[in-house]
C-alpha positions in Angstrom: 55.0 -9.0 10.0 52.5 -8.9 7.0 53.0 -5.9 4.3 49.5 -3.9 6.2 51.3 -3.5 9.4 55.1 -2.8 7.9 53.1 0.1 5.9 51.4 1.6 8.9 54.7 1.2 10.8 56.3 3.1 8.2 53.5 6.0 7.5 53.9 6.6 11.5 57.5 6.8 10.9 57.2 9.4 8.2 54.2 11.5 10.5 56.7 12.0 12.7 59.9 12.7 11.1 57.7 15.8 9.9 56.2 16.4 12.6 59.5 16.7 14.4 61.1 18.5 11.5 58.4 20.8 11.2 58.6 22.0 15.2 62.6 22.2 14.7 61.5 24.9 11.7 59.0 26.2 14.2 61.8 26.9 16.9 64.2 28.4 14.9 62.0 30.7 13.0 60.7 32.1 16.4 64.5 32.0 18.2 66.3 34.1 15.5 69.4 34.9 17.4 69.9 31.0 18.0 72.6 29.2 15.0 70.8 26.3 12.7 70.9 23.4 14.1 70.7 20.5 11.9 67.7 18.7 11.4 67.9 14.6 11.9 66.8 12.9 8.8 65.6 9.2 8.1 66.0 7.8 5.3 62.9 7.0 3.2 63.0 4.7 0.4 62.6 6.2 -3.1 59.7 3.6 -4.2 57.5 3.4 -1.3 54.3 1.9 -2.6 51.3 1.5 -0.8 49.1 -0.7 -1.4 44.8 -0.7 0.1 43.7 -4.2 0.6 40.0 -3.6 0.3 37.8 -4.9 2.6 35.0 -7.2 1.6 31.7 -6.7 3.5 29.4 -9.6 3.1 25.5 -8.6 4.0 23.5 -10.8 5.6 20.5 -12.0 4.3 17.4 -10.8 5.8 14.9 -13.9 7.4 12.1 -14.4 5.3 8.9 -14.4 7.5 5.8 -15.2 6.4 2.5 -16.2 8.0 1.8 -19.6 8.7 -1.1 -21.5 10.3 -0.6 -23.8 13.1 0.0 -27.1 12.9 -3.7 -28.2 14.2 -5.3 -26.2 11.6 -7.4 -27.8 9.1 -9.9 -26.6 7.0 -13.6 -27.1 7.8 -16.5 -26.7 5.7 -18.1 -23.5 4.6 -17.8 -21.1 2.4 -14.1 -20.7 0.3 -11.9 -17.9 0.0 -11.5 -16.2 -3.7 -8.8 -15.1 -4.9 -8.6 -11.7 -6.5 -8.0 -13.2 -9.4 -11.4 -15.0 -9.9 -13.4 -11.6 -8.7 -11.6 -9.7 -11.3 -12.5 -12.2 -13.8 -16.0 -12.3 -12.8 -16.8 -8.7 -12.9 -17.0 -8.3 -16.7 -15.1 -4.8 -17.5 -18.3 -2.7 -19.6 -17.3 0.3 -21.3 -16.7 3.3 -19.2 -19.4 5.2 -20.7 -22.0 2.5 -19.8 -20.9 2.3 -16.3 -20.7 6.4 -16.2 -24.4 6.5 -17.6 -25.5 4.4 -14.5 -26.6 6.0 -11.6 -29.0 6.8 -9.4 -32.2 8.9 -10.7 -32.4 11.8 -7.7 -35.7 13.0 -8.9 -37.6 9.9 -8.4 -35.5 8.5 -5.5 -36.7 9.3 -2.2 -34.4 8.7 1.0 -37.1 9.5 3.4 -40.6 8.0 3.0 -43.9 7.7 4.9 -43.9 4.7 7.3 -46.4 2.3 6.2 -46.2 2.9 2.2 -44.2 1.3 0.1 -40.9 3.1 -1.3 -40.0 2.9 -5.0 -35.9 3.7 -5.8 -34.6 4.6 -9.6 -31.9 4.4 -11.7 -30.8 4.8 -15.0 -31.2 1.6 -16.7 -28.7 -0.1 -19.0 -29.1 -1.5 -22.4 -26.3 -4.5 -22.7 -27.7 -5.5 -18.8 -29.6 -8.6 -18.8 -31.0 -7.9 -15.6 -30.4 -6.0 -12.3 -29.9 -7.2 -8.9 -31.9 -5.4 -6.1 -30.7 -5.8 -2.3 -32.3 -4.1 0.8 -30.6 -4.1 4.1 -30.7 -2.7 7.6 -28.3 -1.0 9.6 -26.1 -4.3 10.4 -26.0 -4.9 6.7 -28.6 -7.6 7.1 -30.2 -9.0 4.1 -33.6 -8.2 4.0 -34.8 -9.1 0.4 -32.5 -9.8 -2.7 -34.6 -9.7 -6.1 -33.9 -9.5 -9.7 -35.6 -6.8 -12.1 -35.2 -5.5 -15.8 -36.5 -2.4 -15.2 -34.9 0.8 -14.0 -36.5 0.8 -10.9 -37.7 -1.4 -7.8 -40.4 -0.9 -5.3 -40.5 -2.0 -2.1 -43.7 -3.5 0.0 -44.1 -0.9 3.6 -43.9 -4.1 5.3 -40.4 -4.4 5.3 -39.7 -1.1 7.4 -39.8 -0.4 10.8 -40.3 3.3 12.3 -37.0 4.7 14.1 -34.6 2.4 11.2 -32.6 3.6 8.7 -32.1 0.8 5.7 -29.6 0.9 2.9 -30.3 -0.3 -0.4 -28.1 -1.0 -3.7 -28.4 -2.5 -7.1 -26.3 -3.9 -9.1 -26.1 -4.8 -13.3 -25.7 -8.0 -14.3 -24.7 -9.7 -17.8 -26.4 -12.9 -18.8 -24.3 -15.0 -16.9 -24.9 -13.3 -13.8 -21.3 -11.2 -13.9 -21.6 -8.0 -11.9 -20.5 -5.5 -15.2 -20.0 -2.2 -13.2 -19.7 -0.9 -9.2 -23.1 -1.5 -7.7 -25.0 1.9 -7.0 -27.3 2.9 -3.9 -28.5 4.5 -1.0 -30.2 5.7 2.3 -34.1 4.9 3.1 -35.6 6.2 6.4 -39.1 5.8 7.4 -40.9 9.0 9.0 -44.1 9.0 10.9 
């Protein structure tokens, strides 16, 4: 018999010698007419140590799972992925003042325009920008011109719009290396009759 299961044998022991005592003491408080009887005892030993083995819990390491590609894959042609990395390192951090100062100039920018004339967007131009890049594109974010300018505003030929379309437009500051320097700017364009 190992030491845990001689100490459990000998706690139960003990429960019940007082549990037993303790109804004797019961019984005769309630029967006070009846004589004492004498109470059995056990002898317990004067040094009775115990003594917790502690349990060790081992936890289980979690599977790692991570995405793979199948074993046919291989790359074809095309354009490459980036990795966030290289887009952070190409957009050149500008000041935050000069990329607060540019926006879009409301009170020359039109979103709704006469079919058949061409439409002419503003912004606030930037000093330390070599040169801003102008994009136009329709509803499915189709390219529909992409053209460089260092002024603070662009104009578009009528040809390019179609009654009943709504276009988007955006334009965005470059450094001399062609690095984007702030969030590009833009917005709505929507020929009327």
């Amino acid at each position: 018999m190992n030491a845990n299961n001689a100490s459990h044998l000998l706690f139960r022991e003990l429960i019940a010698v007082l549990c037993f005592g303790g109804l004797a003491l019961l019984l005769a408080a309630c029967n006070a007419a009846a004589a004492p009887t004498a109470l059995p005892t056990v002898a317990v030993p004067a040094t009775a140590t115990f003594t917790a083995i502690p349990q060790v819990i081992q936890a289980t390491p979690l599977p790692q799972i991570r995405a793979t590609l199948p074993p046919t894959w291989t790359p074809v042609g095309g354009a490459t992925a980036t990795s966030a990395a290289a887009l952070l390192i190409q957009m050149v951090r500008a000041t935050p003042v000069v990329c607060n100062a540019f926006v879009i100039d409301r009170s020359r920018s039109v979103e709704s325009f006469r079919i058949g004339e061409p439409v002419t967007v503003y912004w606030t131009p930037i000093e330390t920008v070599n040169r801003f890049r102008i994009r136009l594109f329709d509803a499915e974010l189709n390219d529909l011109i992409v053209d460089y300018t260092q002024a603070g505003q662009y104009t578009f030929s009528a040809s390019l719009f179609e009654l009943g379309k709504r276009y988007g437009w955006e334009v965005i500051p470059e450094n001399a290396v062609s690095q984007q320097m702030c969030f590009a700017i833009g917005g709505e364009l929507t020929p009327s009759p």
